[in-house]
LUMMAR-599954 format. One line per 8 residues: their letters; for each residue x, y, z of N, C-alpha, C. Coordinates in Angstrom, 2 decimals, m for minus. Layout:
BEGIN
a) X/Y/Z/X/Y/Z/X/Y/Z; ... .
END
This chain:
BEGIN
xxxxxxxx) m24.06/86.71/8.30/m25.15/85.81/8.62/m26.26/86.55/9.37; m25.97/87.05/10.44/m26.96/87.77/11.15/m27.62/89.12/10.39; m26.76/89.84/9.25/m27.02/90.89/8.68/m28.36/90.61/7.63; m28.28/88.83/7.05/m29.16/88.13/6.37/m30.38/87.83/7.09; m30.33/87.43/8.22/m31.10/87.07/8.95/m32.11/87.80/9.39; m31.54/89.26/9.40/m32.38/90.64/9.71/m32.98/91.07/8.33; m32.12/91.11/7.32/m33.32/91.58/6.01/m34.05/90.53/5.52; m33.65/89.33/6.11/m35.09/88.32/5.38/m35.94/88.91/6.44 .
xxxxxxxx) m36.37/88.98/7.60/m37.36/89.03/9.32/m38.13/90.31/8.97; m36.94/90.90/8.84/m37.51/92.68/9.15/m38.65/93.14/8.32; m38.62/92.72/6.98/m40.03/93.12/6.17/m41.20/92.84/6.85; m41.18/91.73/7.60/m42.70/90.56/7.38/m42.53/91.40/9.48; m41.78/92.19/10.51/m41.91/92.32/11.43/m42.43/93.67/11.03; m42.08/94.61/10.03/m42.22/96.12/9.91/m43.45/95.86/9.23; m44.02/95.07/8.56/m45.42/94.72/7.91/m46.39/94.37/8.89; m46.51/93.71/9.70/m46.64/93.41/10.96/m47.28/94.39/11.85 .
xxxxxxxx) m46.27/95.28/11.65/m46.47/96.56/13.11/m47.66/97.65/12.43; m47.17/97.72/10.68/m48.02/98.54/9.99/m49.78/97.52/9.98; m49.40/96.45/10.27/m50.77/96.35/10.09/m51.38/96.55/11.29; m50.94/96.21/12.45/m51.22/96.49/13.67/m51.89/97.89/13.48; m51.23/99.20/13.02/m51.26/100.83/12.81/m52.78/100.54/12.26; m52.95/99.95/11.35/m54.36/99.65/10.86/m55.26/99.58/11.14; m54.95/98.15/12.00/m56.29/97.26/12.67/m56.85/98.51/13.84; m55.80/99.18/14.70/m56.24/100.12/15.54/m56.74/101.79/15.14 .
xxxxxxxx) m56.68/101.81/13.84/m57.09/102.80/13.00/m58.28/102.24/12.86; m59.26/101.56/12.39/m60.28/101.06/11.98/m61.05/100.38/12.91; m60.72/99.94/13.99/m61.42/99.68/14.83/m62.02/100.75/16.33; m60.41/102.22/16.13/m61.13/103.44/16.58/m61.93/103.71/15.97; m62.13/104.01/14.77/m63.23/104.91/14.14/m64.41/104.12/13.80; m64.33/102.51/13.94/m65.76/102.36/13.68/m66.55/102.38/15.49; m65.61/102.29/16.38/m66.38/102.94/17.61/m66.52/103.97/18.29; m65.43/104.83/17.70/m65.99/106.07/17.86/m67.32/106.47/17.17 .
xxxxxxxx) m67.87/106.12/15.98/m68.52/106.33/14.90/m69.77/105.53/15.52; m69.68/104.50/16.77/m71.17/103.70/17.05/m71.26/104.51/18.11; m70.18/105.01/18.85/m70.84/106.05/20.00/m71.36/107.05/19.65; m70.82/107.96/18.83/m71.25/109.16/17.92/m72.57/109.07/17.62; m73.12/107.62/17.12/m74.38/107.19/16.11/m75.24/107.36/18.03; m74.79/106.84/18.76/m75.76/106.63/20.12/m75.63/107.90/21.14; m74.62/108.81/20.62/m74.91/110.29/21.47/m75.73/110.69/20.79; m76.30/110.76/19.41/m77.01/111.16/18.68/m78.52/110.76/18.91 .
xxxxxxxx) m78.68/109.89/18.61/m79.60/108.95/18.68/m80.45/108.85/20.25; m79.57/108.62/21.16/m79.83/108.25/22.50/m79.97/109.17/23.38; m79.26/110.37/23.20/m79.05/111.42/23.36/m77.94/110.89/24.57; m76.85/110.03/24.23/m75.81/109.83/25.43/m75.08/110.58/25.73; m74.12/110.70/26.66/m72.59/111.71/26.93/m71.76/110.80/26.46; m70.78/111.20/25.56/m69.93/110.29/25.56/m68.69/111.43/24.51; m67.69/111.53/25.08/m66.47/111.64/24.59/m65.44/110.93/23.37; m66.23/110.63/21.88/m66.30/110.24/21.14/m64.98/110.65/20.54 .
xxxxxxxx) m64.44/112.23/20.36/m63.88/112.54/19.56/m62.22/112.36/20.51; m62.18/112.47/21.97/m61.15/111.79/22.71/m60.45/110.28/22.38; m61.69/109.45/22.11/m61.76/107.97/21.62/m60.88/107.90/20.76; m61.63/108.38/19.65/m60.92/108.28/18.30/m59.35/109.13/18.54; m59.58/110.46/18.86/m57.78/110.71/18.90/m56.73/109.69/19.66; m57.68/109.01/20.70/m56.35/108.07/21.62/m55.63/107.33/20.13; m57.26/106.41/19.72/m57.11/105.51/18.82/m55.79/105.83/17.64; m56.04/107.09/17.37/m55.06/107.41/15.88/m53.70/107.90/16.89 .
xxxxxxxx) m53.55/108.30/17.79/m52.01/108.47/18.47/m51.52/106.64/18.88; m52.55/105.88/18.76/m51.81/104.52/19.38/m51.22/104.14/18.30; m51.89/104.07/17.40/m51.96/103.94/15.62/m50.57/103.86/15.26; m50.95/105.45/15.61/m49.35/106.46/15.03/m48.24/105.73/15.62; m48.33/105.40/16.73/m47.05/104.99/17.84/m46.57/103.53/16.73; m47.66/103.07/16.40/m47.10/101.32/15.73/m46.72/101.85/14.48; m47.32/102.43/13.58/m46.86/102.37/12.20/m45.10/103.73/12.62; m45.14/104.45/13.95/m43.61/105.08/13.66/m42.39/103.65/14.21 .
xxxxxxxx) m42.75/102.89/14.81/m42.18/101.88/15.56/m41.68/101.06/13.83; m42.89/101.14/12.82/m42.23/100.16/11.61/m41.11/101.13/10.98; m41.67/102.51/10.89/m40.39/103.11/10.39/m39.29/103.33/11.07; m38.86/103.23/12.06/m37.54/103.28/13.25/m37.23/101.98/12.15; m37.74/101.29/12.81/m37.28/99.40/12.30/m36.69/99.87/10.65; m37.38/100.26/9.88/m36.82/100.43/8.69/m35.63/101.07/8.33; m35.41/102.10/8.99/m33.93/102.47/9.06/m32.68/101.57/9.12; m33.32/100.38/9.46/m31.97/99.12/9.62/m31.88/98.72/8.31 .
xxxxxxxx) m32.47/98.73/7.26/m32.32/98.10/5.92/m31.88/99.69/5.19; m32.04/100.59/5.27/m31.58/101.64/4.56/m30.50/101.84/3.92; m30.22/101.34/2.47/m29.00/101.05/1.77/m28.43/103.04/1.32; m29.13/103.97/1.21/m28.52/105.22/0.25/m29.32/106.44/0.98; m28.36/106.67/1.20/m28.69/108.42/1.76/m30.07/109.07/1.41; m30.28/108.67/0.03/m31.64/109.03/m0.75/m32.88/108.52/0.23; m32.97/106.99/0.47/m33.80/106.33/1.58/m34.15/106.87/2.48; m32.47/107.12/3.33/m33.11/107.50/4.65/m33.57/109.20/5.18 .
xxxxxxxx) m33.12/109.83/3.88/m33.66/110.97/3.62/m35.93/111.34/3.92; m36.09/110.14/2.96/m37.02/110.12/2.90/m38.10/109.54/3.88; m37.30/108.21/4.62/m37.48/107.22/6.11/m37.76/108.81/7.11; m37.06/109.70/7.14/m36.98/110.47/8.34/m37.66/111.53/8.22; m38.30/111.75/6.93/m39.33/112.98/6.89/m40.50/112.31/7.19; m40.68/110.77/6.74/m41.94/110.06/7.45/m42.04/110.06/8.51; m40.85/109.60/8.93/m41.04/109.68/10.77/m41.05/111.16/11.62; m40.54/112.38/10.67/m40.86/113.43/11.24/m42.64/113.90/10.92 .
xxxxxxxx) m42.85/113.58/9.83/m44.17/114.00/9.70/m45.42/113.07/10.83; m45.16/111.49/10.76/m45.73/111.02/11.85/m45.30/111.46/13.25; m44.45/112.05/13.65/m44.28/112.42/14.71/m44.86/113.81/15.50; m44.83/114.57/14.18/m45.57/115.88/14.31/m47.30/115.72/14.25; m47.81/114.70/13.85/m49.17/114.27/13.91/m49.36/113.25/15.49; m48.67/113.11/15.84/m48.67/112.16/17.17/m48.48/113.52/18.12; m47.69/114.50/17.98/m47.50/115.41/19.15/m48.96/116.16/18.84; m49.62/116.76/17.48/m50.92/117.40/17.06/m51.94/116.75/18.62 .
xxxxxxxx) m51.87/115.67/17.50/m53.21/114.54/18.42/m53.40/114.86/19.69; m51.72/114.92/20.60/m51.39/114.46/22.01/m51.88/116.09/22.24; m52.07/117.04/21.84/m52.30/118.41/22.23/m53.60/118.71/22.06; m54.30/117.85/21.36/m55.87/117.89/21.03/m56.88/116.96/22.51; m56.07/115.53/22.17/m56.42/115.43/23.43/m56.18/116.06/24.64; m55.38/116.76/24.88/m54.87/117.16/25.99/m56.44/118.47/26.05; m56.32/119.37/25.12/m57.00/120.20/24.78/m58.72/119.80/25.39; m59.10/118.72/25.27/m60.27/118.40/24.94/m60.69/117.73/26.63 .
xxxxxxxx) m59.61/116.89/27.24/m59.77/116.72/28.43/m59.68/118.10/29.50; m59.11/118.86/29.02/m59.60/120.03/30.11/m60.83/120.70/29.94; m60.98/120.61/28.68/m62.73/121.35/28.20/m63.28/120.45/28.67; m63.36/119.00/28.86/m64.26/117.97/30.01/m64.18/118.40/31.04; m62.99/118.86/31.37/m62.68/119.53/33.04/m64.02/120.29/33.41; m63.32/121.10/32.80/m63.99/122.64/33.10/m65.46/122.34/33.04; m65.85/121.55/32.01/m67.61/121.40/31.63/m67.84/120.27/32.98; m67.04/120.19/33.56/m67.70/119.42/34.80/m68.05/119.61/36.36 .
xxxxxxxx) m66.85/120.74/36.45/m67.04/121.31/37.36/m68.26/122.85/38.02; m68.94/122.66/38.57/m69.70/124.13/38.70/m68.31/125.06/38.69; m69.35/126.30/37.85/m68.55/127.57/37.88/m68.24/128.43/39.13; m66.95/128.41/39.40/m66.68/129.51/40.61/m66.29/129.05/42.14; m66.39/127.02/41.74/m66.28/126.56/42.48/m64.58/125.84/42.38; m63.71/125.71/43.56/m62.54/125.00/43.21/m62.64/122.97/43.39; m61.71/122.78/43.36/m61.77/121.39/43.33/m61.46/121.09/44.69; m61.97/120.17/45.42/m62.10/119.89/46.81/m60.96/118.87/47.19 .
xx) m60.11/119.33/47.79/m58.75/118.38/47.92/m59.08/117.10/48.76; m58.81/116.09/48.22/m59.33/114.32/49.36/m57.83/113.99/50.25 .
END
C-alpha cells in the first residue's frame, strides 16, 4: 500500500522540484541579463555574473533533490546506472559553479580593497 502510494506522489513531487530547477533558472538569467543591460547602459557596478551563478547552483540543488527522489522508483540496474551519472554530472556542475563563485568573490575582494593595504580588524 504505501509502496503504491509513493509511485502514484513521487512523479507529480519530482516534477515539481524540476520545475522549481526552472522557474529559478529563468528568472536568474532574465535578471542577471536586466542588470547586465543597466551596467551597460547606466554605467552601474553590479556583480551580474555572481547573480546568475548563485541562481544556476540553487537551480542545480532542486532539479539534484528530483533525482535523489527518483532513485526510489528505480526498477533495473540499467536505471539507476544512468539516475547516478545524472546526479554525478549535476553535482560536478554545482561544485564548478560553487568554485566560480567562490573565484569571483575574492576578485571583488581584492578589487575593493586599496593595494598594499591590510584589512582593518573591528
Amino acid at each position: 500500500m504505501l509502496e503504491e502510494l509513493i509511485e502514484a506522489i513521487l512523479p507529480t513531487i519530482t516534477s515539481f522540484l524540476e520545475l522549481m530547477g526552472i522557474f529559478v533558472v529563468c528568472f536568474s538569467a532574465l535578471h542577471a541579463f536586466w542588470e547586465y543591460l543597466q551596467t551597460i547602459l547606466l554605467h552601474r557596478e553590479f556583480d551580474f555574473k555572481v547573480e546568475l551563478a548563485n541562481g544556476l547552483a540553487t537551480a542545480l540543488e532542486f532539479k539534484m533533490a528530483a533525482e535523489i527522489l527518483k532513485t526510489v522508483l528505480v526498477r533495473e540496474m540499467s536505471e539507476l546506472l544512468i539516475l547516478g551519472a545524472v546526479i554525478a554530472l549535476r553535482a560536478l556542475l554545482s561544485l564548478l559553479i560553487h568554485f566560480e563563485l567562490r573565484g569571483e568573490r575574492e576578485q571583488a575582494g581584492s578589487r575593493q580593497e586599496p593595494p598594499g593595504e591590510k584589512p582593518k580588524d573591528e
